[in-house]
Structures are given as C-alpha cells and as structure tokens.
C-alpha positions as CSV (number, residue, x, y, z in Angstrom):
1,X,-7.8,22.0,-3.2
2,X,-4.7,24.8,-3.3
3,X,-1.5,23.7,-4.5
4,X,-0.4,23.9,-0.8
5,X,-2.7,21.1,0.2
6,X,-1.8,19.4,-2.9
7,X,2.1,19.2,-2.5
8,X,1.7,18.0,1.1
9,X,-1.4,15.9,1.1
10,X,0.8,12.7,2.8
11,X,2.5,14.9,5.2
12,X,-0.8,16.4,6.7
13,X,-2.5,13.1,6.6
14,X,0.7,11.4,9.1
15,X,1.3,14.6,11.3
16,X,-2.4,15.2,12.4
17,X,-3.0,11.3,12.6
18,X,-5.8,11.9,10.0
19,X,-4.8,8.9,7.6
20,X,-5.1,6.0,9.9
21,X,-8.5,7.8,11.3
22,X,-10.1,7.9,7.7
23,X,-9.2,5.3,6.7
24,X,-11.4,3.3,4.3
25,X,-12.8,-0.5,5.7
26,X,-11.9,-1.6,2.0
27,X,-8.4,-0.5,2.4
28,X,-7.5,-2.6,5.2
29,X,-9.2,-4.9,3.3
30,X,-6.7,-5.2,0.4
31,X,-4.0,-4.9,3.1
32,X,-5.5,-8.6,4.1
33,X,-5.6,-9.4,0.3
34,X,-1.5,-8.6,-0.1
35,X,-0.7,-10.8,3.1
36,X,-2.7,-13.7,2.1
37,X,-1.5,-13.0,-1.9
38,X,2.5,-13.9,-0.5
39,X,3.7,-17.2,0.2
40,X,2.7,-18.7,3.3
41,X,6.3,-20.3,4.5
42,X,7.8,-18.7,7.9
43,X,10.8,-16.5,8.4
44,X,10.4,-14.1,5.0
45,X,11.4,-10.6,5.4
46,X,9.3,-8.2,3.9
47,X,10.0,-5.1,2.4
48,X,7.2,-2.7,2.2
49,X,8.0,0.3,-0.2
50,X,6.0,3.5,0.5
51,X,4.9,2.2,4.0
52,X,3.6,5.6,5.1
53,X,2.1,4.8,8.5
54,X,2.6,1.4,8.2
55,X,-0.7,-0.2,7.8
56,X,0.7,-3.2,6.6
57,X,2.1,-4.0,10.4
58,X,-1.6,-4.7,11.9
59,X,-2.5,-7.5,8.2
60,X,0.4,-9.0,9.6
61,X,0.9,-8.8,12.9
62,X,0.7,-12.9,13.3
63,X,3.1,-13.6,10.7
64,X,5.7,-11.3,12.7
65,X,4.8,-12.9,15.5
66,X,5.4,-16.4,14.3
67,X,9.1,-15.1,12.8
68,X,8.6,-12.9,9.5
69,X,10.4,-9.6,9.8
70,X,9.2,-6.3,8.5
71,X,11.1,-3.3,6.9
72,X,8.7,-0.6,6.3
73,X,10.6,2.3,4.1
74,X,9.1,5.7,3.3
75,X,10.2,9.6,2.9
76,X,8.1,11.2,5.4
77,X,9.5,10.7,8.9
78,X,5.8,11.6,10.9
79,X,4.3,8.6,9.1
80,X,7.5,6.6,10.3
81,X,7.2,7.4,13.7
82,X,3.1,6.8,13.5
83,X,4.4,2.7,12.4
84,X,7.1,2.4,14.7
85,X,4.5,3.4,17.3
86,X,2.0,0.7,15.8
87,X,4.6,-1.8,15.7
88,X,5.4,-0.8,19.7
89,X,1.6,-0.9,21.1
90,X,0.8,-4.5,19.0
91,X,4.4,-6.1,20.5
92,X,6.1,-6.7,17.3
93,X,8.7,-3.9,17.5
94,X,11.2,-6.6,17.6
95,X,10.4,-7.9,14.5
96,X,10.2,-4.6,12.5
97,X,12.9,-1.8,11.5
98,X,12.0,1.2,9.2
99,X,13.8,3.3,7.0
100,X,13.5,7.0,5.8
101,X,14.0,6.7,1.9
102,X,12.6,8.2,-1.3
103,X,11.1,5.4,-3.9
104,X,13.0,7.5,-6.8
105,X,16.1,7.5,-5.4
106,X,18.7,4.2,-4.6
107,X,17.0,2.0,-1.9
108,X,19.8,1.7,1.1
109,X,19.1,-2.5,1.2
110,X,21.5,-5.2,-0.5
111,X,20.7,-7.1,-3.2
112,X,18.7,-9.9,-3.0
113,X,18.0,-9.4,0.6
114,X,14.1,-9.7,0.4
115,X,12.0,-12.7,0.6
116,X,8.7,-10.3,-0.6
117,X,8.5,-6.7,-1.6
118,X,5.6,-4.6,-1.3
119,X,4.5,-1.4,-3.0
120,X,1.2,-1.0,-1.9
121,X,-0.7,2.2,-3.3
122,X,2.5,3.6,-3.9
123,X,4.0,3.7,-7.2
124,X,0.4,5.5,-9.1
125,X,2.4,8.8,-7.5
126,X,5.8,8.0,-9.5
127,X,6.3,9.6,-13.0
128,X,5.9,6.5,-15.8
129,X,9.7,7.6,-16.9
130,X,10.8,6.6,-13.5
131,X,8.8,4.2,-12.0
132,X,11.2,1.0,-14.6
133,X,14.0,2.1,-13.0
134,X,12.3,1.1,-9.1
135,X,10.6,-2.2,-10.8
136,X,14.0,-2.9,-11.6
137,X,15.6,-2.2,-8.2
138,X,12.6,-4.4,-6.4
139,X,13.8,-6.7,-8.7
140,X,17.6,-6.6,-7.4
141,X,16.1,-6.7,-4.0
142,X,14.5,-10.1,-4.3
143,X,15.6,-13.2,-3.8
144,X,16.1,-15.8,-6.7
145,X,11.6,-16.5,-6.9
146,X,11.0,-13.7,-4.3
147,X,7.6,-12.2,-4.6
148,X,6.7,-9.0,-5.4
149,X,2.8,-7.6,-4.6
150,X,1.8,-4.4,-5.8
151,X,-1.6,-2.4,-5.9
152,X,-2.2,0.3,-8.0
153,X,-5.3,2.7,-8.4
154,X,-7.5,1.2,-11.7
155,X,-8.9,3.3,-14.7
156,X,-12.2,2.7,-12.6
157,X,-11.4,4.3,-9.6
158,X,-14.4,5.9,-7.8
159,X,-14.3,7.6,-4.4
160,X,-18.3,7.4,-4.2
161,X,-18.1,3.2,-4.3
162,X,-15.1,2.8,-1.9
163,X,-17.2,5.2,0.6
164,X,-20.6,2.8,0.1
165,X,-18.4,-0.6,0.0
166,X,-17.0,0.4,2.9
167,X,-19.9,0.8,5.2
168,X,-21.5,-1.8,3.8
169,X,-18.8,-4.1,5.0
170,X,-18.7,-2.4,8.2
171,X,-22.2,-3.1,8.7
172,X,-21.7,-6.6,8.3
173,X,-18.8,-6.8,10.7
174,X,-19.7,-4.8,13.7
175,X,-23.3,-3.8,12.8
176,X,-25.5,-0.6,12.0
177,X,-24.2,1.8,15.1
178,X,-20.9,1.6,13.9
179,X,-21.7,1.7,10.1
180,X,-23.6,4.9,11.0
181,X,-21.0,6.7,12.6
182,X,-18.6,6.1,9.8
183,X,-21.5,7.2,7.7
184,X,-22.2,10.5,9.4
185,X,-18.8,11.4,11.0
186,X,-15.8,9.8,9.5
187,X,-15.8,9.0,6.3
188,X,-17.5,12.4,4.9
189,X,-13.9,13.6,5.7
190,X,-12.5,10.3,3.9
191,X,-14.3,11.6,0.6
192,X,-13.9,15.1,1.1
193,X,-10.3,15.3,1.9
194,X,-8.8,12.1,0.4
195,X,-10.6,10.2,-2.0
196,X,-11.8,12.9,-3.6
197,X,-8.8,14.4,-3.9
198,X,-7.0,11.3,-4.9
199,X,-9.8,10.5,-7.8
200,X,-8.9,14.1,-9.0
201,X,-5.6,13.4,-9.2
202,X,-5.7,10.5,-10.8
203,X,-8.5,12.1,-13.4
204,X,-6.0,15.3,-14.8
205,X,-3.4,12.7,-15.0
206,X,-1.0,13.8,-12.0
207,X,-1.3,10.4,-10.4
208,X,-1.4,7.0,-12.7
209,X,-4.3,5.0,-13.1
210,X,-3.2,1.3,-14.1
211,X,-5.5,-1.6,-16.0
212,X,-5.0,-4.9,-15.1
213,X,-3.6,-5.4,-18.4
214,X,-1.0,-2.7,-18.3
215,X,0.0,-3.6,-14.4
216,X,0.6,-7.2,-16.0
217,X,2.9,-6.1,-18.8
218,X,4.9,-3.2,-16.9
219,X,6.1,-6.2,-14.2
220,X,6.7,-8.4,-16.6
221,X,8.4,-6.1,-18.5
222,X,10.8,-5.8,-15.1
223,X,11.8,-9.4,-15.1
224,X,8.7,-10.5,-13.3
225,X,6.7,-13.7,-14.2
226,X,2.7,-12.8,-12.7
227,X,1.2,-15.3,-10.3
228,X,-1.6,-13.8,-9.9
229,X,-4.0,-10.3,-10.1
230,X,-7.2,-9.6,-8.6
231,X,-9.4,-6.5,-8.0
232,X,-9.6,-5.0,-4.9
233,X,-10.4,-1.7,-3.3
234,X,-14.3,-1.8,-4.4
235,X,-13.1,-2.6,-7.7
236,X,-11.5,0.7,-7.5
237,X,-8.1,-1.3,-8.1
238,X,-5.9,-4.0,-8.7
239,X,-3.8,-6.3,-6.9
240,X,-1.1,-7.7,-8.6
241,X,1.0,-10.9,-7.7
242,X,4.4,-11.9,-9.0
243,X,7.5,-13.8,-9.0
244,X,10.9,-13.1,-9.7
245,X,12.4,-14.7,-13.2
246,X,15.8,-15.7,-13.4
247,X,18.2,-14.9,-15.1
C-alpha cells in the first residue's frame, strides 16, 4: 500500500462509504458482544470513543429506543456525518449526539458523566506512551462502577479467518446466495483493502496487537477492576469488560 493510502486509510473508508459496505459479518458480531457485555439497566449514556461511522448505533438501536443515549466521538467528520445519517434513517437521532474529537487529545465531556464508555477497535492505533493517559481520562469519564468495554486487535489476528468466519456465519443466517455474493464480490475488497492492510500493520508494529493478558493488566493498571474478557472477531481479538474502582 503507498504511504498515501496508509495515512488516510479511515478517511477513504468514511468518504466513499466503503467501510460500512465491507464490513466483516464478525465485526458486527462483536458490536452485539459489547452491547450485551454492559449492564442491562435503562437510561445509561454511552460514550463510544473512536465511533468512526457509528456502527455501534444499529447493536443498539433498542436500547436507545427504550431510553439509553448515545455520544459517538471521533476525528474524522465524513464518518460523523455517515452515523448521524444512521442514527436519522433507524429513528433514534433523538437519542444520539456526536462529537468531532481526537482520542490523544482532552475529551470535551465532564467528569464522571458516563454510565459506559466504549473504545471499540480503537485504541490498537494509539502509541503505547499515550494510550495511559486516555485509560485514565475514560476513567474520569465514568461514573463511580461505570463500565468500560474495549476490543483490541490480538497477537492472533488473521485477515484469512475473519474472511472464512464470516461467510460462514452469513451462510447460516441468510443462506448460500448471500454467502456467495459476499464470497465473490464484497469481501475480496474486505481483505484486499482492509484486513490485509490492517494485519500488516499490526505485523511491522505500527498498530498494537494486545493478549488477553496484557489488555487485562493495562486496564487494571488504569484504575479498572475486569469483569469480564472474551475472544471475539474470529478469534482474531479480544473483548474486554470492566468496572470502574474507587478511590
């Protein structure tokens, strides 16, 4: 890939509606995973850090409906405008607001406004110096026992096995015609132009890979007590659960 395509991989994804297109089935998957992850009381506002075109809105389109609200924050306005126009065509615009902000620089909330905080495939792009200082502004965020739920790209990622998990799951859900059109005209774009990409990325060190083991210690390390952790993503990551300490 040039360094061109490299510095503005997200940006091309939003702007030419590519990302929510290609999309992997296992993705939206763990989007499911980090709804049903969070405690299940009504009325929580969410915070959901690197939102990018607000994927999140569809995994929990009841919950807003039943009274959660939704603050989706990222840096790139086109994947902004791509969630408010999600959050518009599935009725919930009432129920979410979004923010243009950059995860390395101070989040525009007050503290201890959030009932659950969200950085979902979103951190693995942050240096390590950096990415103690955010853990420690989620942690501001929260409420006293506010939740945070993060997924991060594993050690084990493989592009190859989120492609085949994929269809295979598709296949299940909505049978072979549609399995076979992801097969043969999506997702060869998927691999070529994101996972791919992404599993290089991650392999030369300019992204982070996380083990379960290292996710665990870095929250806790951030004043977090883990609930829970699970893979997800075809194995090709984890999903992390956990509660705010006091004090």
């Amino acid at each position: 890939m040039s360094s061109f395509y490299s510095r503005h991989y997200w940006r091309i994804g939003f702007q030419s509606r590519l990302y929510d297109l290609l999309m992997p089935e296992v993705y939206a998957d763990s989007l499911q995973r980090v709804v049903a992850c969070a405690p299940q009381n009504i009325g929580k506002l969410w915070l959901d850090f690197g939102c990018g075109s607000g994927a999140l809105i569809k995994a929990l389109e009841s919950r807003l409906r039943e009274g959660d609200r939704y603050v989706g924050s990222d840096r790139l306005l086109p994947g902004l405008i791509n969630a408010w126009e999600k959050a518009e065509r599935r009725k919930v615009a009432s129920r979410v607001g979004l923010v243009q902000s950059d995860l390395t620089q101070p989040f525009p909330f007050a503290p201890g406004v959030a009932d659950v905080i969200v950085a979902h495939f979103s951190l693995y792009t942050i240096e390590l110096g950096r990415r103690e200082r955010v853990l420690g502004q989620f942690r501001a965020l929260l409420r006293p026992g506010g939740t945070l739920v993060v997924a991060e790209p594993s050690p084990e990622y493989d592009a190859l096995r989120i492609i085949n998990e994929s269809l295979s799951r598709i296949q299940e859900r909505s049978g072979v015609f549609r399995s076979r059109l992801k097969k043969w005209l999506v997702y060869p774009l998927t691999y070529r132009f994101g996972l791919k990409f992404i599993e290089r990325q991650l392999k030369n060190n300019s992204w982070h890979a996380s083990s379960g083991a290292d996710l665990c210690e870095e929250v806790c390390q951030a004043g977090f007590e883990v609930k829970h952790i699970e893979p997800v993503y075809a194995g090709s990551a984890n999903l992390l659960m956990a509660e705010k300490v006091l004090g």
